[in-house]
N, C-alpha and C positions, 0 to 999 in steps of 0.2 A: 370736797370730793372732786375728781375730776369729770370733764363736760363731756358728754356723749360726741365722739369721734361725729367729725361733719359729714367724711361718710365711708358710707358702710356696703361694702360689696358683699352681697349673702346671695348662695345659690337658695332658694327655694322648692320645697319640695311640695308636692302636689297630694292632697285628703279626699278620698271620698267621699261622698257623704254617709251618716252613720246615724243609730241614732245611740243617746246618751251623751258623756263627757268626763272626759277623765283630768285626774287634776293629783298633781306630785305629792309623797307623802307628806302627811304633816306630820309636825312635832307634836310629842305627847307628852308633857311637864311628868315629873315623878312625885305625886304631891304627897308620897309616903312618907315622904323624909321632913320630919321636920324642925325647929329648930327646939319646940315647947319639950321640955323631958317628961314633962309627964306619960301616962300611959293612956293611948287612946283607948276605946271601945272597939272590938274586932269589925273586921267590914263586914257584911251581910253576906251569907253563904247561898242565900235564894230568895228569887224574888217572886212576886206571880207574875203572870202573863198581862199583857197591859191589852187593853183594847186600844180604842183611839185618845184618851188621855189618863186616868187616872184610876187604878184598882184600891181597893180596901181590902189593905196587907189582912185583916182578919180572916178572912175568908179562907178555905181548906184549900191546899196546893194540892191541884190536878195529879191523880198515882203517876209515876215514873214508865216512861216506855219500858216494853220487854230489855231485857240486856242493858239499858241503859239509866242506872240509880242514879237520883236529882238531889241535888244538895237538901239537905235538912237547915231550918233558921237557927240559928246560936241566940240566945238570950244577950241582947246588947247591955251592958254595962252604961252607969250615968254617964250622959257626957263629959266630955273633960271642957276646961274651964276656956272659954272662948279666947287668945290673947290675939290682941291684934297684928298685922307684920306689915309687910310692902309686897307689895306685886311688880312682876319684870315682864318686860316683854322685847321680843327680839325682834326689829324691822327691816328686812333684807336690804341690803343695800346699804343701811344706816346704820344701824348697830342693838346696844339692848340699852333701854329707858328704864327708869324707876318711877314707879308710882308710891308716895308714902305723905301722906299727912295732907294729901289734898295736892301735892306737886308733884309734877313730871320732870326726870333728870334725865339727860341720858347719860351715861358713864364712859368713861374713857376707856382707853387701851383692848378693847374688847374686839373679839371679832366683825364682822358686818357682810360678811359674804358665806355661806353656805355655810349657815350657822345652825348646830344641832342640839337637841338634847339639856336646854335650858330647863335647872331644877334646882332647889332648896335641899340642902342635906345636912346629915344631923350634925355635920360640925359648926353647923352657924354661918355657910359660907353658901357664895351661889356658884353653882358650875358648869360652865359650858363650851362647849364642843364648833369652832369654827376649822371646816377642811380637815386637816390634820394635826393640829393644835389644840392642847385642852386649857382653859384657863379659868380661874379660879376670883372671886368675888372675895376678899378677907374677912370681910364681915356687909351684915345686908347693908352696913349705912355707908361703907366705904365706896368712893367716886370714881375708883380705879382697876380695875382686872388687875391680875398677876398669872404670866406664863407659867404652868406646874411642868408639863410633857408634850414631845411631841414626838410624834410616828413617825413613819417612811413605808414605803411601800417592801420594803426585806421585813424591817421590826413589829407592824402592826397592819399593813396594809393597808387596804381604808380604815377610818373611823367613824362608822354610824351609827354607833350607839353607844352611851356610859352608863355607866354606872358606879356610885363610889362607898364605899363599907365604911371606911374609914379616911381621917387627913392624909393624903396622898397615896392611898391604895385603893387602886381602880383596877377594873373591868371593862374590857370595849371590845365590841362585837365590829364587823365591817366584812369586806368582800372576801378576804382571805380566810375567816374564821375568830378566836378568840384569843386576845393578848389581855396580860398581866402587867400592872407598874404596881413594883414595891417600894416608891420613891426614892428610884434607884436606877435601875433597867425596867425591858422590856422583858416578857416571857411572850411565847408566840403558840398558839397548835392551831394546825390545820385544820379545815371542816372535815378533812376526811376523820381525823381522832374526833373530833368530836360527835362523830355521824352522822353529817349533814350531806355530807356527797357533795352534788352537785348544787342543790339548794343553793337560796340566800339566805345568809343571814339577818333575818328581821329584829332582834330587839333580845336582851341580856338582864337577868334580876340577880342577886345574891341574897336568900333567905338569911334569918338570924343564926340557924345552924353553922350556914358558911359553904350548905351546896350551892354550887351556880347551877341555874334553870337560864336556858336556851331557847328561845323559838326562830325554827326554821323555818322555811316555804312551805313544807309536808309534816312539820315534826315538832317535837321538843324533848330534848337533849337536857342530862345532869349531871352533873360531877361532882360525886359524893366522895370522901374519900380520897382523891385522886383518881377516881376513875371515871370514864364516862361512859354515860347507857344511855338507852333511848326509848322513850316511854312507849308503851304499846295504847294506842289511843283508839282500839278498833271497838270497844263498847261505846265510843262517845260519837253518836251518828251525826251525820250530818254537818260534819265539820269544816270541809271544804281548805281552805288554805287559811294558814296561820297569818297573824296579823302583826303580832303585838307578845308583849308581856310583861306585867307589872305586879312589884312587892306591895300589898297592902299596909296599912301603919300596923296590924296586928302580927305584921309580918307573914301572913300568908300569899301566895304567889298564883294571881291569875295569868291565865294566857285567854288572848280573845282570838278566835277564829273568826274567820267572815262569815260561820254561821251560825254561833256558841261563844256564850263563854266556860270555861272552863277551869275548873280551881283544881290545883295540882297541891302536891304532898300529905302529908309529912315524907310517904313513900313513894318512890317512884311508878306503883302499882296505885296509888288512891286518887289517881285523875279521877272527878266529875263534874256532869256539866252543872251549869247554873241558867236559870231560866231568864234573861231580861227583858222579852216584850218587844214592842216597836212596830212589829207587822207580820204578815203570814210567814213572809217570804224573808228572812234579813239577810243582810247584805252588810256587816258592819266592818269599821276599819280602823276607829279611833277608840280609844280607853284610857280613861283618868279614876283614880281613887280617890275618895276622903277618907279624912281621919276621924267621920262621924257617921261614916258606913254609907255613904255618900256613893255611888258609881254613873258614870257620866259617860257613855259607847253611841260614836255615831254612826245610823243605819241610813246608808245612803246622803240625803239630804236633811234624813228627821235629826234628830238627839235626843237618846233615853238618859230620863234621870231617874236612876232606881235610888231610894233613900229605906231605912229601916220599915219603912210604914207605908208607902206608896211608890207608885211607878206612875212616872209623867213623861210624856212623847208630846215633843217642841216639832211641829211639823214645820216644813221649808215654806211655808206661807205667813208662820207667827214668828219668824226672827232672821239675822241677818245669817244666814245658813247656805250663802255662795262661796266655794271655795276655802269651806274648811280648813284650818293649815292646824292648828292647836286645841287643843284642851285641858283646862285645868278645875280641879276642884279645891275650893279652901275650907279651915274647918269649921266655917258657920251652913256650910250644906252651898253654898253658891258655887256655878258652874264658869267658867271663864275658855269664851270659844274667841281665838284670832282666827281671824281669816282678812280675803285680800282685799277685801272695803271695809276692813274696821275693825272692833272689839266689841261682843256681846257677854254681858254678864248675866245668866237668869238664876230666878231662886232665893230665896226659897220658893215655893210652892209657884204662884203666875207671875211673881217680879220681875221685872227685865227693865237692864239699863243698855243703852244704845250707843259709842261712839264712831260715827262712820268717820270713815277715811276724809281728810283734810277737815273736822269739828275740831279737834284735839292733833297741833300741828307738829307734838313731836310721835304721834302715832302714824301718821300718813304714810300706808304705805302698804305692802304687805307682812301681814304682824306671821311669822312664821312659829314663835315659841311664846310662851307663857309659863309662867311660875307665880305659885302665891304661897306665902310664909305666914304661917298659924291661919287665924282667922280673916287675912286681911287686909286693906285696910280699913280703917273706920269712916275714912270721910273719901265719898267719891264725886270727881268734881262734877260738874251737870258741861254738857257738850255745848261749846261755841258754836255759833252759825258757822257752815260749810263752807270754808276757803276757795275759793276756784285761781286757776290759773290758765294759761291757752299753750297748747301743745302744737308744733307745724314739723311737715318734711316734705322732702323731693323723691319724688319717683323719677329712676332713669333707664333709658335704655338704650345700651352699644351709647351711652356717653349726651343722648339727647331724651328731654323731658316728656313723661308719657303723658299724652289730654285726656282725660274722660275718664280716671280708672276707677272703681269704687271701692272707698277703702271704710274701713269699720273698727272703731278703735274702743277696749274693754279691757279691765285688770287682766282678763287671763281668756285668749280667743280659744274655743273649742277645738281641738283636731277633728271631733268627731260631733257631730248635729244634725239638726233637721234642715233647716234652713241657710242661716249664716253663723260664721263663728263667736258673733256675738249678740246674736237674736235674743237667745236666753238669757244676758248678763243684766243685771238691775241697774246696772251705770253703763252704759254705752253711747258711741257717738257715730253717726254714721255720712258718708259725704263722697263727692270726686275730687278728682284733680283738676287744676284750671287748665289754663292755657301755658303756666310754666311749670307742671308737673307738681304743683305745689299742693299740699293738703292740710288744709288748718283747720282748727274745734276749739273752740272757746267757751267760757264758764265750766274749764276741768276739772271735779273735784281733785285737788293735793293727794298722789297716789301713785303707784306706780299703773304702766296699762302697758299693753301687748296692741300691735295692730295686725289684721287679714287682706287682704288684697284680692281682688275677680278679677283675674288677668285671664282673658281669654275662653272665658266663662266656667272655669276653675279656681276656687277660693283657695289660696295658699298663708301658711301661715307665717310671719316673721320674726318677730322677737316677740315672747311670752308673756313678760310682765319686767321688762327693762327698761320702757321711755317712763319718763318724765318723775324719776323721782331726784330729778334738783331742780323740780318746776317751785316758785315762788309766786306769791301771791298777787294775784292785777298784773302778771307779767307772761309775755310768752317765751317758752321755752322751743328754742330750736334742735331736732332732732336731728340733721343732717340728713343726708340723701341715703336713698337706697335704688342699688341698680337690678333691674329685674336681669333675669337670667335671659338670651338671648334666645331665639322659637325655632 
């Protein structure tokens, strides 16, 4: 890859302070797809309410608010037969790796920059979504991507979300609304056909029927038939904005709101909610399925795991729960969360395996997607001691070096905090500048980081999470100069 430009003139813009912290969407594996033909067991249509860890599914589901009917449980089916597969993960900057048999690959020709919508689908292939480019996996053991499509801003607009029915007939959702490839052309309709309005487009499902389900900012949209309508969601309280939306292996199709989940059809009229726990208050934003009824939504910094039998809540003090970026479910019930210092696998029930950023040296980084195929793998490898490397740069200004400035370097600095932008990060470094504007941190976990700057007794942010992912280990990596903006 090429070396981070020596330097770098960025105007800076100036944060209040605030409190909380926001952090870009992440990816949400579609782990409905998968490669086993057998038939899964439906996913769970209700769960109870969790308290602070664990409810016993036996127990009588609380009556349903006035106006608003709560899923009823479906009788789960045996499970289907655990086969093992490989896990993927996408590393910004770097690209997407294979985990399978106890070894890390990473694969070629793949995207590596604003990489989306990494997932296993039923034709045995993996597929995913870099900018405006969708490419395609031949099969899970193959070391090479294959370009299938690609957009423009006339044929498909953006591309932020896929979806694929079948080999080369996709669905993708983006700024403009919803486009069609029949491995051929594009088909294009506007939010306005689809009745989104002004909305964004957040995320695209294609049930086994063959309706597309839609989630907007405010809504969810259907095209049945050829036509599209748009559900009336006004019995389902408390919904707040739409999130998400995902096909189950039973093929049924949830939408997760930031404050509900919500299981939609067969009709465009049988939206209801579904109960999943977490806290008084939720606030969730991520949603992954299993094919063993498995549901994985995270509320804030926690992560509910609703399974046919219980509901467990991973609070942000029992796992590596900064900076969220993925989620995935596989079908032995284990949970698979990237985020920007690592990979957390928990599950079943208290299990949890650990790879922070720079243990596992072709993980290092920010893990933006995840995919797991059938069950898995079977063998996972146990995490190296943490690699470190030393990161530096120059602070300048009108062309001469600033002395004293305090700089703060974290995978992902806050815009918005109590204190400093990366007060709250579990890996941070903190420090000035000498006498020639310089600023160095050594023993860096292998990682990408962002740094902040109090110039003038105003914290500004600069680059998010861009340095140092071609740092090397026992080496420092030069970040080149940054000129502050003139007073």
């Amino acid at each position: 890859m090429k070396q981070a430009p020596r330097s770098l003139a960025l105007l800076f813009g100036s944060f209040a302070l605030a409190c909380g912290e926001t952090t870009s969407p992440p990816l949400v594996a579609r782990p409905e797809l998968q490669v086993s033909k057998t038939t899964p067991p439906p996913a769970p249509e209700a769960k109870l309410e969790a308290k602070d860890e664990t409810k016993d599914a036996t127990k009588a589901e609380p009556p349903a608010e006035p106006g608003e009917p709560a899923a009823t449980p479906t009788p789960t089916s045996p499970p289907a037969p655990q086969v093992p597969g490989p896990a993927f993960f996408a590393i910004d900057k770097k690209g997407i790796v294979r985990l399978d048999q106890g070894k890390f690959t990473p694969l070629a020709n793949g995207p590596d920059r604003l990489i989306k919508n990494l997932h296993v689908a039923d034709d045995g292939a993996l597929w995913v979504v870099g900018f405006e480019t969708i490419y395609k996996l031949p099969t899970l053991a193959a070391d090479e991507f294959k370009e299938v499509a690609r957009g423009d801003f006339k044929e498909t607009g953006t591309i932020d979300e896929l979806f694929v029915t079948a080999d080369d007939d996709l669905w993708v959702a983006g700024f403009g609304g919803v486009s069609h490839w029949d491995g051929k052309a594009w088909t294009r309709e506007e939010k306005a056909t689809i009745g989104a309005g002004d909305d964004m487009v957040k995320a695209i499902a294609v049930d086994r029927a063959g309706k597309v389900w839609v989630a907007s900012s405010n809504g969810i949209h259907v095209k049945d038939r050829g036509t599209w309508s748009t559900l009336d969601l006004g019995k389902i309280k408390d919904r707040l904005f739409m999130e998400g939306i995902e096909r189950a292996a039973d093929g049924t199709v949830y939408a997760l709101a930031s404050a509900t989940l919500i299981k939609l059809g067969p009709g465009p009229a049988d939206a209801v909610a579904v109960k999943l726990g977490g806290g008084s208050i939720p606030s969730y934003s991520d949603l992954a399925l299993g094919t063993d009824g498995t549901i994985a939504a995270r509320n804030l910094f926690d992560l509910v795991i609703s399974t046919p039998t219980t509901t467990k809540v991973w609070r942000k003090k029992d796992y590596m729960s900064e900076g969220v970026r993925a989620l995935a479910v596989d079908a032995a019930g284990r949970v698979w969360v990237g985020s920007e210092i690592g990979v957390t696998i928990l599950g079943p029930g208290d299990a949890k395996i650990e790879w922070r950023s720079g243990a596992v040296p072709e993980l290092s980084g920010e893990v933006v997607g995840v995919a797991v195929a059938g069950a898995g793998p079977a063998e996972l490898p146990t995490a190296g001691p943490i690699q470190t490397g030393g990161l530096k740069g120059k602070l300048l200004r009108g062309g001469q070096p600033v002395v004293g400035i305090e700089v703060e370097l974290c995978p992902s600095p806050s815009m918005m905090f109590t204190k400093s932008p990366c007060a709250d990060s579990s890996v941070k470094f903190a420090g000035r500048t000498d006498s020639n504007g310089e600023w160095t941190f050594a023993e860096v976990p292998l990682g990408a980081y962002g740094i902040a700057i109090n110039s003038e007794g105003k914290w500004r942010i600069t680059m998010g999470s861009d340095l140092g992912v071609e740092m090397k280990p026992g080496e420092v990596f030069d970040v080149g100069s940054v000129s502050l903006d003139k007073k």
